[in-house]
C-alpha angles and dihedrals in degrees: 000000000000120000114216122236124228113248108265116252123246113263109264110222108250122206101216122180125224147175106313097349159045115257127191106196106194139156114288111246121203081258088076100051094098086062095036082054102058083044091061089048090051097058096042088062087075103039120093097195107044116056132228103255109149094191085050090055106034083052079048096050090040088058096043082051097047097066119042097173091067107017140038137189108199127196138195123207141162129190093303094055137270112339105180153005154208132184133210139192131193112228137169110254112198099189083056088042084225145049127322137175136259106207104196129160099032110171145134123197107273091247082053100058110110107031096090097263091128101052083036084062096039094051093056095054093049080058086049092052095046089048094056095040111269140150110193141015118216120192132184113224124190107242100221089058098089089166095063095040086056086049095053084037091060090037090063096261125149141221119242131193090232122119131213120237128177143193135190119006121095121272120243110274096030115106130242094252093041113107117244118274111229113285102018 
């Protein structure tokens, strides 16, 4: 017989203090996707393999905003606005015989890199994900950015020997009217 798991309770926004300065790290609200928007753009400067397409971000993040019980957009933000993101997605993990967690969209603005924004990011959706059942968090991390992977290695992450495929979408670089190249 199934028990039947309270409802989670909404995140609280927490006001955490780091190096230098005061976070508060919340749940996103459709109000922030302008600035969610230009984020994503940010990081997907530095990604080969994702393209820059601001109407293609700002439908995903309207869809990771329209259901809290399964999916959550964090920010972080001090006096001047929002400074940083992560995204996270509840999935059905078969090898944990349960829910994890899908981090996507983790980023912080370029002048705020260093000052612990983005484990403070990462620490409050691993309180997300606890609070919603899972067991684990997977991530995927582009492996030019040195910077990043030094961020999930001091944040207690771990290497797999996993590797990422993909199918459909359109590569970075191809335009929206161009056909699919074989195998994308």
């Amino acid at each position: 017989m199934f028990r039947r798991r309270r409802a989670p309770a909404p995140l609280a926004p927490q006001l955490l203090s780091t190096r230098r300065m005061e976070v508060r790290i919340r749940a996103a609200t459709p109000s922030d996707l302008p600035v969610l928007v230009r984020l994503l753009e940010e990081l997907r400067s530095g990604e080969a393999d994702l393209r820059r397409d601001p109407e293609r971000h700002r439908a995903g993040l309207a869809l990771m905003l329209a259901d809290p019980r399964f999916r959550v957009v964090l920010v972080a933000e001090r006096r001047s606005g929002v400074i940083g993101m992560v995204t996270g997605q509840l999935v059905v993990s078969t090898a944990e015989g349960g829910h994890s967690v899908l981090v996507e969209d983790m980023v912080v603005e370029p002048a705020e890199r260093g000052r612990g924004v983005g484990h403070a990011l990462l620490a409050a959706l691993e309180g997300w994900a606890a609070n919603h059942g899972a067991t684990r968090l997977q991530l995927l991390a582009d492996r030019e950015d040195a910077a990043a992977l030094a961020l999930y290695a001091r944040s207690g992450w771990r290497r797999t020997t996993l590797v990422c495929w993909r199918r459909g979408g359109r590569p970075a670089g191809v335009a929206a009217d161009a056909p699919a190249a074989p195998g994308h």
